[in-house]
C-alpha positions as semicolon CSV with decimal commas, in nm:
position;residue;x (nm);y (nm);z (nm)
1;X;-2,233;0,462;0,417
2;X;-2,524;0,355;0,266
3;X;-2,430;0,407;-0,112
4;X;-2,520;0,136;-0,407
5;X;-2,203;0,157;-0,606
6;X;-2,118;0,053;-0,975
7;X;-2,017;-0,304;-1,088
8;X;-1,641;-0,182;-1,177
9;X;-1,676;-0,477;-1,409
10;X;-1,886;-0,319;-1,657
11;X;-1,678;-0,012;-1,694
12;X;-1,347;0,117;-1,853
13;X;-1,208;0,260;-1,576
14;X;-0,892;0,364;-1,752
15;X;-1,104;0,547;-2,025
16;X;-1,275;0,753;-1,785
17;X;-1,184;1,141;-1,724
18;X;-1,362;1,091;-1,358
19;X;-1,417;0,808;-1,128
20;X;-1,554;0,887;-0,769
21;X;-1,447;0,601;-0,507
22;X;-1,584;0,485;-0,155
23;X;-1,378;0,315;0,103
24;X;-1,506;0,134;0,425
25;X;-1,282;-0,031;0,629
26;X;-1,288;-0,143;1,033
27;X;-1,041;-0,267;1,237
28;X;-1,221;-0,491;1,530
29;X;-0,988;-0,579;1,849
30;X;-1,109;-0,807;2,131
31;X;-0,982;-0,904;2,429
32;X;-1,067;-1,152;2,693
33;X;-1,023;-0,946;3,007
34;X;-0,976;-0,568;3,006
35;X;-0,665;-0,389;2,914
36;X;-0,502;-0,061;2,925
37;X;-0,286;0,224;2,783
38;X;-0,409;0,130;2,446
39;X;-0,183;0,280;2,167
40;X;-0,322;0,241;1,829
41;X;-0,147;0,331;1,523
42;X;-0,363;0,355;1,147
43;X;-0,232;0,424;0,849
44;X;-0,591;0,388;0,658
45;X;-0,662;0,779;0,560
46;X;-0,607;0,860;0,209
47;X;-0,364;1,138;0,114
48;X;-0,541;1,445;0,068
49;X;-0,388;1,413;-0,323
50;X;-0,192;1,162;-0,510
51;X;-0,175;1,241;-0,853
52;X;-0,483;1,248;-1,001
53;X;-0,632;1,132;-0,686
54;X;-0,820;1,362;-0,439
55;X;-0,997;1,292;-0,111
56;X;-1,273;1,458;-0,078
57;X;-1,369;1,354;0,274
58;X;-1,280;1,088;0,533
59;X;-1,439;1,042;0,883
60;X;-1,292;0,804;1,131
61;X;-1,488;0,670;1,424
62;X;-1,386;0,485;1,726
63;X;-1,650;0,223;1,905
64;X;-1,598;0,036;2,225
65;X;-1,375;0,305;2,428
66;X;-1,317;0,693;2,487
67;X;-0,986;0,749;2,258
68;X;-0,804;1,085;2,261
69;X;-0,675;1,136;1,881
70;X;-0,367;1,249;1,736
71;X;-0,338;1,288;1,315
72;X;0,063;1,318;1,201
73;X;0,250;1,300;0,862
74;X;0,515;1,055;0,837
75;X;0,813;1,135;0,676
76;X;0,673;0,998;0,328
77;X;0,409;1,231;0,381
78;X;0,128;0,973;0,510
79;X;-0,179;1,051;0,681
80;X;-0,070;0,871;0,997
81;X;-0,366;0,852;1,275
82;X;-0,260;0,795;1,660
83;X;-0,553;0,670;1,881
84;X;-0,477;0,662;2,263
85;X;-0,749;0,472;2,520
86;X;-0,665;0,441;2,907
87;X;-0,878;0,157;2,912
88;X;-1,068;-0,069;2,738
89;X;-1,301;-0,303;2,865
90;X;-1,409;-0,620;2,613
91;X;-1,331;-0,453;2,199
92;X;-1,245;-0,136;2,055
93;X;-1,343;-0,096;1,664
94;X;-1,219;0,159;1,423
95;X;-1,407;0,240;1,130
96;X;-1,346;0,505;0,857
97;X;-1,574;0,574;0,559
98;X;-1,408;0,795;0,292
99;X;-1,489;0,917;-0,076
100;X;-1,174;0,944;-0,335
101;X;-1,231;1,124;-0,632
102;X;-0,987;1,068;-0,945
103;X;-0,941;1,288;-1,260
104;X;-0,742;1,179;-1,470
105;X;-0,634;1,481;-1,649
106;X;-0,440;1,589;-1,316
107;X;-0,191;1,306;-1,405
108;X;0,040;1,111;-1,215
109;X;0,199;1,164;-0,883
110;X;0,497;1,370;-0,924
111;X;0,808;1,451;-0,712
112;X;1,095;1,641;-0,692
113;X;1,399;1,585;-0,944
114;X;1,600;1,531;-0,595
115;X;1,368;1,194;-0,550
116;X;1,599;1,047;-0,840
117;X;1,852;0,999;-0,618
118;X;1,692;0,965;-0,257
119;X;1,876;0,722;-0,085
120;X;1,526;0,611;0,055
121;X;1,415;0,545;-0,277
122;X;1,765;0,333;-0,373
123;X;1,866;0,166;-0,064
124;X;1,770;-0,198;0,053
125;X;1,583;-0,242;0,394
126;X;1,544;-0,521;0,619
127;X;1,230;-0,656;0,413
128;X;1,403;-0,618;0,044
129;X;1,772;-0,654;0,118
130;X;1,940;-0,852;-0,162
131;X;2,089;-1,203;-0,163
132;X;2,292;-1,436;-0,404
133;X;1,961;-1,574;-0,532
134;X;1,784;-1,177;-0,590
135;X;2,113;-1,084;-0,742
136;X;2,124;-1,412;-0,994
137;X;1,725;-1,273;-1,062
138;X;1,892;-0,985;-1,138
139;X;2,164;-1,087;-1,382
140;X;1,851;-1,186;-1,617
141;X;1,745;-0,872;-1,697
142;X;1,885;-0,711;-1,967
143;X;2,216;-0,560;-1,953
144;X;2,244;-0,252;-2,191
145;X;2,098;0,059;-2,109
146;X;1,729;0,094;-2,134
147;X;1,471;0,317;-2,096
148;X;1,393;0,262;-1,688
149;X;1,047;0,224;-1,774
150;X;1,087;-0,061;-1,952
151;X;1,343;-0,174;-1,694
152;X;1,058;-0,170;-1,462
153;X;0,821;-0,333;-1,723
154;X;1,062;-0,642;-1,715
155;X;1,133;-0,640;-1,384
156;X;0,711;-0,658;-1,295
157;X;0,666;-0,958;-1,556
158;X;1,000;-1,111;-1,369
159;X;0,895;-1,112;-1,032
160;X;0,502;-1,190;-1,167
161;X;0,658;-1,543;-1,315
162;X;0,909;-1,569;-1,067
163;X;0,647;-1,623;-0,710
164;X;0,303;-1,798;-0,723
165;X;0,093;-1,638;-0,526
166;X;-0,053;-1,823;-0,213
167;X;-0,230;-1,703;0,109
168;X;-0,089;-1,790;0,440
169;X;0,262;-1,925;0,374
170;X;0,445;-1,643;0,472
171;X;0,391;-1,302;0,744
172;X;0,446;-0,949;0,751
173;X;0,832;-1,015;0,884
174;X;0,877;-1,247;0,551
175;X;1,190;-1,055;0,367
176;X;1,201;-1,054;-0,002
177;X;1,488;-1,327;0,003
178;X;1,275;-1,581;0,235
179;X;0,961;-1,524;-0,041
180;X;1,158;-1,549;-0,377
181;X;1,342;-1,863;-0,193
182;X;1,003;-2,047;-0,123
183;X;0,852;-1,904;-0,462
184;X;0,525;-1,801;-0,302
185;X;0,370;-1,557;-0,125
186;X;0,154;-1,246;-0,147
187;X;0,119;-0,908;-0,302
188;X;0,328;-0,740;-0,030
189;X;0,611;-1,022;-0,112
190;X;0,572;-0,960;-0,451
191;X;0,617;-0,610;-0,425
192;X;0,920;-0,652;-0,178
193;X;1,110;-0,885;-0,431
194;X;1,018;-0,625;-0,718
195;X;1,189;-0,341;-0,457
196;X;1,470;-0,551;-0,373
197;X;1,544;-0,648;-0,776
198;X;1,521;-0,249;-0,852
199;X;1,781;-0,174;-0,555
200;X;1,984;-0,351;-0,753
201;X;1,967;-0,244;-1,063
202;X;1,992;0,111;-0,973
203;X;1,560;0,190;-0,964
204;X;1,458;0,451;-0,760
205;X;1,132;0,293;-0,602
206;X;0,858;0,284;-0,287
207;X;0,678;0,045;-0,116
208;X;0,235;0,161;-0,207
209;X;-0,019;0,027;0,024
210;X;-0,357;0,058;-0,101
211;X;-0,700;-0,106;-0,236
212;X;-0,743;-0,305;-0,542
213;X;-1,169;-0,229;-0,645
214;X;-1,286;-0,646;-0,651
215;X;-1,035;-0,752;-0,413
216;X;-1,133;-0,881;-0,060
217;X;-0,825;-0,754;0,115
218;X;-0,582;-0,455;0,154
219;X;-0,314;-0,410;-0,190
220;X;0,008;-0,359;-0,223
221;X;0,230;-0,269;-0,532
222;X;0,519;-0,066;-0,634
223;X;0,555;0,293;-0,756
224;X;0,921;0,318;-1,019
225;X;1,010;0,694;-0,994
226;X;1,151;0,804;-1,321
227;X;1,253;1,141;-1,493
228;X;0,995;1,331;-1,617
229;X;1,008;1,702;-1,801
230;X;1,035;1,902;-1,470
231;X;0,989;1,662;-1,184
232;X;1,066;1,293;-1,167
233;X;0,743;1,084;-1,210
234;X;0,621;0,806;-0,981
235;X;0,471;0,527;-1,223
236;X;0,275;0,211;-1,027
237;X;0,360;-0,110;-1,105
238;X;0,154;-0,452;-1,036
239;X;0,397;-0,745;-0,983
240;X;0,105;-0,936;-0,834
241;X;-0,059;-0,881;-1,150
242;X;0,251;-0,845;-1,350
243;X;0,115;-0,530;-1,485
244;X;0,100;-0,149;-1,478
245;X;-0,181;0,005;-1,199
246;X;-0,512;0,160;-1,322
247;X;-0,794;0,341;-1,207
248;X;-0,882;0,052;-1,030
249;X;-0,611;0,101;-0,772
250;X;-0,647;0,344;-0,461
251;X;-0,353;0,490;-0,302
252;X;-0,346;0,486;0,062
253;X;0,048;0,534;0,166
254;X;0,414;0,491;0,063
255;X;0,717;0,415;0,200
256;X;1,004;0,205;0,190
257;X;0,837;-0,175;0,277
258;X;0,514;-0,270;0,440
259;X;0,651;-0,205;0,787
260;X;0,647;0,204;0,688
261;X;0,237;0,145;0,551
262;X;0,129;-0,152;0,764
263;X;-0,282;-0,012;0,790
264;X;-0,288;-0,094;1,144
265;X;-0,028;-0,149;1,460
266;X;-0,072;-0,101;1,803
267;X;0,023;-0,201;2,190
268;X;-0,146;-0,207;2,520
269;X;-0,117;-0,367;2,877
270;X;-0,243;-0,624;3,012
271;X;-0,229;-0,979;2,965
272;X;-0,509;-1,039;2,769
273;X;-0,451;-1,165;2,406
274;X;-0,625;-0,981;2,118
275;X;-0,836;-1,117;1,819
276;X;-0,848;-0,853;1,496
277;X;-1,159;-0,877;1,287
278;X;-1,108;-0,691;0,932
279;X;-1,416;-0,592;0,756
280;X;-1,384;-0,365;0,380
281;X;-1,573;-0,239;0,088
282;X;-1,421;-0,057;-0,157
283;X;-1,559;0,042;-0,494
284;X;-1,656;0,310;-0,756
285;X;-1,964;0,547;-0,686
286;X;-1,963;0,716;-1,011
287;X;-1,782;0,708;-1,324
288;X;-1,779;0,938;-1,655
C-alpha cells in the first residue's frame, strides 16, 4: 500500500483516543529445484478485535504458485491461515497488507473470570519449563502477598536486568532455562523467561506475538491476566523493554510460547533446500 505514514516519534501515542495502523509484511521462499505438496502455515492476520484494537481490513496475496486457502481459529482464538500448493516451481511469496485501528476508550482485552485459573495460562511448556536457576530467579521476588500487578511489574524489570539482549545467539527451540543460563537472547527469550518466572509464582499469563512501530522485526511480549470488576483483564508487559506495552504495540496472536504464534511454518517435498526472505513495514497512518 502506497500510504505516507506518521513519524510515531513525534507523537504521544498513549495520549491519543485513536491511532489508525498499517502492516506490510511478506514471507519470500526459494528453492533451487522445484518442489511439491507445499503446506504453508501463517499466523500474520490480526484478530478481528483485541481490546481496543480493531482490524478493519486485511488482504493476503500469494505470488509464485496457484495456492488453495484455508482460514481457521486456533484454540487461543488466532486468525490461523493454511495455504496449500501442489507445486511450486523456483519461490512462492506471501504478502498481506492490513489496517488496525485502536481506540482507546474500548479498553483492554478482557476474558473470562474462568481464564484466572486456565491451566493454559498457569502451566509450564517445553519453551518456559522451570529449572533450579528460574526457581532461585524466583526466590528474589518478593514474598508477601502483593497486588499481581505489581508482581508482574517486578517480574518485567527482573527478567529486563536479568538477559542482555543479543541477535543470533540463540533459535526458536531455545527454552527459557538455556536463555536465562547464557544471559542473552531476544524478545521471544525474554518473554519465555518472564512466562516461566510467572508459572512459578502462581501468574496466569500468554505468550503475544506482534509488531513493535520502529522496530525492524516481528515482537514478542507477555500479556499478565489479572482480576478485573467482571472479567479478568489481560495487561501486556515488555520484558525486552522492561516495561508496560503502549499504543505502539500491535497484537497479532497469543498462546502459550512462540511455537503456538510462530508468523510462519510450513513443509513440502522435495529435496530442494529453502531460503526465507522477510520484508515489513509497520507504522501509524493517523493519529488524534
Amino acid at each position: 500500500m502506497a500510504l505516507e505514514l506518521l513519524d510515531h516519534r513525534t507523537l504521544d501515542l498513549d495520549a491519543a483516543q485513536r491511532v489508525t495502523y498499517v502492516i506490510e509484511q511478506s514471507f519470500r521462499y526459494e528453492y533451487d529445484a522445484p518442489v511439491q505438496s507445499l503446506r504453508q502455515r501463517l499466523v500474520i492476520v490480526p484478530p478481528a478485535r483485541h481490546g481496543g484494537q480493531h482490524r478493519r481490513a486485511s488482504q493476503l496475496e500469494v505470488a509464485g504458485a496457484q495456492a488453495r486457502r484455508q482460514l481457521r481459529r486456533d484454540r487461543h482464538g488466532n486468525v490461523v491461515t493454511w495455504l496449500l500448493a501442489e507445486h511450486v516451481d523456483e519461490a512462492v511469496e506471501f504478502r498481506l497488507a492490513a489496517i488496525v485501528e485502536r481506540i482507546r476508550s474500548d479498553g483492554p482485552a478482557l476474558l473470562p473470570l474462568e481464564a484466572l485459573h486456565s491451566p493454559a495460562l498457569l502451566s509450564p511448556t517445553r519453551l518456559t519449563a522451570a529449572d533450579d536457576r528460574l526457581r532461585d530467579l524466583a526466590a528474589c521476588l518478593p514474598s508477601t502477598a502483593v497486588h499481581p500487578l505489581d508482581q508482574a511489574d517486578w517480574i518485567c524489570d527482573l527478567v529486563h536486568a536479568s538477559l542482555e539482549y543479543a541477535d543470533g545467539v540463540t533459535s526458536v527451540r531455545t527454552t527459557a532455562a538455556e536463555a536465562l543460563a547464557g544471559g542473552r537472547g531476544v524478545c521471544q527469550d525474554m518473554a519465555h523467561v518472564m512466562l516461566a518466572l510467572c508459572h512459578l509464582v502462581g501468574l496466569p499469563a500468554r505468550y503475544v506475538s506482534g509488531h513493535l512501530i520502529g522496530q525492524g522485526g516481528t515482537h514478542a511480549w507477555v500479556e499478565v491476566v489479572v482480576p478485573g470488576t467482571r472479567d479478568a483483564i489481560a495487561v501486556p508487559f515488555d520484558p525486552c523493554h522492561g516495561r508496560r506495552a503502549g499504543s505502539t504495540y500491535v497484537t497479532i496472536a497469543a498462546g502459550r510460547d512462540y511455537s503456538d504464534v510462530a508468523p510462519t511454518t510450513g513443509s513440502y517435498v522435495g529435496t530442494s533446500a529453502s531460503r526465507l526472505t522477510a520484508q515489513r513495514r509497520v507504522g501509524v497512518l493517523a493519529a488524534a
